[in-house]
N, C-alpha and C positions, 0 to 999 in steps of 0.2 A: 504494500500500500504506500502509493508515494505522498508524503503530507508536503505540503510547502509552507512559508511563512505566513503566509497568509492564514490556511488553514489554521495553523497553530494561533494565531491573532484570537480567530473567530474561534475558536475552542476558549483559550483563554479568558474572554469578552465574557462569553455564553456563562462561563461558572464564574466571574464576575457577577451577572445578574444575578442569577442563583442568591451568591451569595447577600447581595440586597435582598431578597425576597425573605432569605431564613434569620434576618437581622432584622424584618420588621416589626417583627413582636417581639422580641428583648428590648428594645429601643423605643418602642410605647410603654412596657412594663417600665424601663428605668426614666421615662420621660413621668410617667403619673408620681414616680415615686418623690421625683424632685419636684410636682408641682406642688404635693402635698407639705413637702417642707417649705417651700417657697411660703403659701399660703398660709400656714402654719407660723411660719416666723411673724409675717407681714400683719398678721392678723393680732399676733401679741404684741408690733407697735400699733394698730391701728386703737387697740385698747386701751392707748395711753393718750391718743389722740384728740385734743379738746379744741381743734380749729372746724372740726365738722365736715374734713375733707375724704373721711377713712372708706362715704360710697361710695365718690368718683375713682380712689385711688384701689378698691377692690372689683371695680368694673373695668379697669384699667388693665388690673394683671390677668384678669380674667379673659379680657383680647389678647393681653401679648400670650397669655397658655395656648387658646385655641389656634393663634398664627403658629405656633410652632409642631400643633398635630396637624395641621395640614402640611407643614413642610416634612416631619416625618412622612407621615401616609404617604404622601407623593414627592418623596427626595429619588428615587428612578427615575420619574415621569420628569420635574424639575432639573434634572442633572443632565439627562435627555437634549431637554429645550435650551440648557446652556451651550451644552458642547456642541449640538449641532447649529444653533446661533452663530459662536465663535468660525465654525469651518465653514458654512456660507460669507464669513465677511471676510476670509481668506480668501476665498473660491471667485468671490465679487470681484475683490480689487485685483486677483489676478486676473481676472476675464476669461474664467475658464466655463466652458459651455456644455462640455461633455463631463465622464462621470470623474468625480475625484480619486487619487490615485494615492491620499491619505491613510487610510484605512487597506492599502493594499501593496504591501512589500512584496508579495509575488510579481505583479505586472513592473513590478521596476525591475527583480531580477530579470526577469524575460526580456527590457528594454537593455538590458547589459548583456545577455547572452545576443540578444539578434544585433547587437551595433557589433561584437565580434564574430560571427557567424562567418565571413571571408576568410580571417585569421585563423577560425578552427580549421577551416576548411584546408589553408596548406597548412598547415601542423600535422593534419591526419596526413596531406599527403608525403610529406617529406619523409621517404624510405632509402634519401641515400645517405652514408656515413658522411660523407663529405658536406653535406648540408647540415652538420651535427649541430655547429656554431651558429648558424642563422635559426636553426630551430630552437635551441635553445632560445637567443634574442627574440623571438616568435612570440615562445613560450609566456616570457618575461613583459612580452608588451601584455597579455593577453590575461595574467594575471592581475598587475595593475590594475589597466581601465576596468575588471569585474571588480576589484578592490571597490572602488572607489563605490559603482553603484551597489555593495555589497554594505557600504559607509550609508548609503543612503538609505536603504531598506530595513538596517537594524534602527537607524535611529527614528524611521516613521513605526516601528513594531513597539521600541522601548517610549516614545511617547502617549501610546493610546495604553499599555499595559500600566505606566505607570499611575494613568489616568482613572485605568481601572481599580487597581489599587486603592488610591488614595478615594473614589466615591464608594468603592465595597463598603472597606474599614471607617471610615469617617461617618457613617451613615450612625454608627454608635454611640460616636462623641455629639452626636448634634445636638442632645436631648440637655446637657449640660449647660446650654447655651439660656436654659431655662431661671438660674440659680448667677446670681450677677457673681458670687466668688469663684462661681467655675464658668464665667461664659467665657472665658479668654480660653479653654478649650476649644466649644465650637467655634469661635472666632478662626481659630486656627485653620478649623476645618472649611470655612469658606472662604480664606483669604488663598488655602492652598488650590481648591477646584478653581478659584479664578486665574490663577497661577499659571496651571495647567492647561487653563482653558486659555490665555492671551498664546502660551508656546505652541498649542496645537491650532492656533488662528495663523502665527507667523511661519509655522511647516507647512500649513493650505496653502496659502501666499506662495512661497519659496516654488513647491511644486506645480502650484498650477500656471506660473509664470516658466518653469524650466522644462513640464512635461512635452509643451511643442518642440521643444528644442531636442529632447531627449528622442522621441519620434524621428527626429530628421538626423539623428547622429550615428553615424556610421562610416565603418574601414572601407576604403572600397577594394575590389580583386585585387592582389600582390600591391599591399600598400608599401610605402616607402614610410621612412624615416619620417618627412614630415607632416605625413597624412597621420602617425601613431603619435608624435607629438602634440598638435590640433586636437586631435581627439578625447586624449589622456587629457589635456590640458583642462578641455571643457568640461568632461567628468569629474578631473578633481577640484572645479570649482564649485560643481551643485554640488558635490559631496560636502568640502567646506561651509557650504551657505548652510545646508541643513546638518551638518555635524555642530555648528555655531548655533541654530535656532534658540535651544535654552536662553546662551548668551542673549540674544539679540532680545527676547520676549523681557529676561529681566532687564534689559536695558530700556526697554518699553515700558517697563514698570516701572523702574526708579529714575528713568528722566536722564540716563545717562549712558554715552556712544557702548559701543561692543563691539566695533568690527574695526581692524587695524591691518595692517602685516603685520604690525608684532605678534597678534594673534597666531596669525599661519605658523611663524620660525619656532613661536612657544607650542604651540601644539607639534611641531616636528623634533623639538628638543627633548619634549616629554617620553614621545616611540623613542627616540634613539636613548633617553635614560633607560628604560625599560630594560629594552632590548640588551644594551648592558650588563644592566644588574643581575635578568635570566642568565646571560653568559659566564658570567662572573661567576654568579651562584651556581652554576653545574660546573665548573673548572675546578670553582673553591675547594669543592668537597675533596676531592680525592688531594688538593695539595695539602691542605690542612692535614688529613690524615699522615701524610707522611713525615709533614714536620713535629707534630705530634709524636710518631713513630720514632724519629730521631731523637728526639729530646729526650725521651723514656730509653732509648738504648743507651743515650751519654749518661745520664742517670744510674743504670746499672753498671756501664764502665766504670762510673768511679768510686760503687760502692765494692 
């Protein structure tokens, strides 16, 4: 059974909702439980209360209780209307007409396999030893440009997952928001879905402005050097744009730039730290060990 990311998305989603569904009656139980204290408290200062305000001020809590069992009962239905809000005004200001391709890391791998589709093609053919070195360099383009739209479809998969995430679990904390010493929980919890919801507005955008472009991009038959250049190029730039989105959305938020070339060389210095340190760390071991080893036999020599 071949699953693709996408499938794995929509599975993932799917018990996502799920799991809203079997958090909605723990989360009316623990919302009554706080409104009873809530009322409860409020009612022992209304007790004390000799300005004759204590009807309007318990018809008062009594709206802000019922506003928050409606947001329960319909925090799905609500989260829904957000998220798909946010990626219509993506979708808008990109000027994209046909279906979004947000929710769909499969069709961008496909749009990475059919731009190298030529490239497979001599790769498969090259059966002579003496073309070892151009196939290799083949190889090497071919990996790349899939990199790049491989950058792009993890990060439109880990945006909706983590989306999903944070409206499952959150859907918990909302009832909190009932209880002023604990509203700075669900506070939390809606300042994070709107969070989420501006990043996954700024990946609709990003894509629905790059997917024509992704459409028209391709190797053509025995491409040359600068045809793989060109291409990689343009790849690793929507890769960029949407590896950056988080950046760009909190920059969105708090009123301040995100995108630089500094960006680019820090995130390149970062894989090459990496990359390092793996190397390092599998070398280390066996040297250590033997300086280790040495030291414990100079040790016995001298006793």
């Amino acid at each position: 059974m071949n699953i693709g990311p996408t499938d794995l998305l929509n599975s993932f989603l799917s018990v996502c909702q799920t799991g809203q569904t079997n958090l909605l009656k723990p989360a009316l139980g623990l919302l009554g439980i706080l409104s009873i204290l809530t009322i409860t408290w409020h009612a022992l200062m209304w007790s004390f209360d000799e300005s004759g305000n204590a009807l309007k001020e318990f018809l008062r809590k009594v709206i802000f209780i019922g506003a928050f069992i409606f947001i329960v009962q319909s925090f799905p239905w609500l989260v829904k209307c957000v998220i798909s809000g946010f990626t219509w005004v993506g979708n808008t200001a990109g000027n994209s007409s046909g279906a979004s391709i947000v929710n769909d890391p499969t069709e961008i791998m496909k749009q990475g396999v059919r731009v190298c589709a030529n490239l497979v093609v001599e790769i498969t053919n090259s059966n002579s030893i003496s073309a070892l070195g151009h196939l290799i360099v083949s190889f090497g383009e071919f990996l790349a440009i899939i990199l790049c739209f491989v950058i792009i479809a993890v990060q439109v998969f880990l945006v909706n997952v983590e989306l999903g995430i944070i409206t499952t679990l959150g859907l918990i904390l909302i009832p909190f928001g009932i209880w002023k010493p604990t509203s700075f929980i669900a506070e939390k919890v809606f300042g994070a879905i709107i969070s989420f919801g501006v990043k996954l507005m700024v990946l609709s955008f990003i894509l629905a402005v790059a997917y024509p472009f992704l459409k028209l991009l391709a190797l053509p038959p025995e491409p040359s050097l600068l045809d793989f250049v060109n291409t990689f190029a343009g790849a690793a730039m929507l890769a960029f744009l949407s590896f950056h989105a988080p950046g760009m959305a909190a920059g969105l938020i708090s009123g301040s730039p995100s995108l630089s070339a500094q960006n680019v060389s820090s995130g390149a210095s970062r894989v090459y730290t990496s990359i390092r340190q793996i190397a390092t760390a599998k070398a280390g071991g066996p040297v250590s060990a033997g300086v280790a080893a040495t030291r414990a036999a100079a040790r016995g020599g001298k006793t």
